[in-house]
C-alpha positions in Angstrom: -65.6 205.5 301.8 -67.5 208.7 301.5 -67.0 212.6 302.7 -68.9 214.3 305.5 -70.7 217.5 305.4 -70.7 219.2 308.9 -72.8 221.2 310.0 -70.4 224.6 309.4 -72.4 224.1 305.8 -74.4 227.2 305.1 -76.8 225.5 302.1 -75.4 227.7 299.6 -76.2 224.5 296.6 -72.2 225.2 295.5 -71.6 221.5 295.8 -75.2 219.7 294.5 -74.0 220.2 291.2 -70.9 219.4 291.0 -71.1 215.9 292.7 -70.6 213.6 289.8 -72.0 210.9 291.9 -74.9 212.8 292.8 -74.8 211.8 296.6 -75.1 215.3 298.0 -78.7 216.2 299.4 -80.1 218.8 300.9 -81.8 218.4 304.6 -83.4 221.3 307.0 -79.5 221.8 309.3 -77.7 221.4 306.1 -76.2 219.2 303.2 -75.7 215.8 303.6 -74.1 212.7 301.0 -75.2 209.6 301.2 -72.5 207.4 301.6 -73.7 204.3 299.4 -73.5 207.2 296.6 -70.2 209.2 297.2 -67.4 207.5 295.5 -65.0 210.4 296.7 -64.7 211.2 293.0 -62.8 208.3 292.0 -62.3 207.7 288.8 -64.0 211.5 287.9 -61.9 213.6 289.3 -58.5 214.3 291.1 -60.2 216.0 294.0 -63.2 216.4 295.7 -65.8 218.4 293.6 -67.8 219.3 296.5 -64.6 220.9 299.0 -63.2 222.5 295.7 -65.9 224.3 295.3 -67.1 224.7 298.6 -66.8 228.5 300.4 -66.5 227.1 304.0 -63.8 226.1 305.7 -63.8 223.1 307.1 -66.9 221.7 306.7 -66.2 218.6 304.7 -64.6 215.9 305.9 -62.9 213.0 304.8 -63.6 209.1 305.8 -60.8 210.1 308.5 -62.8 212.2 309.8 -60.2 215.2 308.7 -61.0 218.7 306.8 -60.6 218.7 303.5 -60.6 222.1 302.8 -59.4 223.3 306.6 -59.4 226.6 308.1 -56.7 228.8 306.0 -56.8 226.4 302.7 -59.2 229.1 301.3 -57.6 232.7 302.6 -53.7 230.9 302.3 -53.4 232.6 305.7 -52.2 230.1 308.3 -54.3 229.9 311.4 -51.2 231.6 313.7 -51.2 234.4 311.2 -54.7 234.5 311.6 -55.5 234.7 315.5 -52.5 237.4 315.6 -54.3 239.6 313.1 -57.4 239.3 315.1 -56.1 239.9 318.4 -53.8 242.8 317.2 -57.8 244.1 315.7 -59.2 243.3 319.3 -56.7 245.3 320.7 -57.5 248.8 319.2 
C-alpha cells in the first residue's frame, strides 16, 4: 500500500523530509512517492508524516483513494460552514 500525491501539491518540500521511508520525490507538476518505497509509515509513525505536515488540503490520498488530510481537517471549519461564509462574502 502506498499514499498518493495529487496534483493540488504546490512543491513546497514540507513532506521530502519527513518521509521516513524516503519515497517522496520531486517531478516538474508536483511530488510524487514511489510506491515500492512508502510503507504508509508503518512501524515509524502513527500517522502519515507527509499529510501531517502537509499545508494542502486534500492532496494526499490514501490506497483508497480517500484524502487524508480533506478539505476543513486543516481550518476545523466544516465544508457547509465554509461555502456559507463565502457565499454570505459574494453577496456584499
Amino acid at each position: 500500500m502506498a499514499v498518493k500525491i495529487i496534483e493540488l501539491c504546490t512543491n513546497c518540500h514540507a513532506c521530502l523530509p519527513v518521509c521516513p521511508s524516503h519515497a517522496i520525490y520531486e517531478t516538474k507538476p508536483h511530488f510524487m512517492v514511489d510506491p515500492k518505497k512508502c510503507t504508509e509509515c508503518e512501524g515509524d509513525f502513527a500517522d502519515f508524516q507527509c499529510a501531517s505536515i502537509c499545508p494542502i488540503e486534500g492532496a494526499i490520498l490514501n490506497a483508497l483513494g480517500e484524502a487524508i488530510n480533506p478539505p476543513g481537517s486543516l481550518t476545523g471549519i466544516p465544508l457547509e460552514k465554509m461555502a456559507e461564509a463565502m457565499a454570505e462574502l459574494q453577496a456584499h
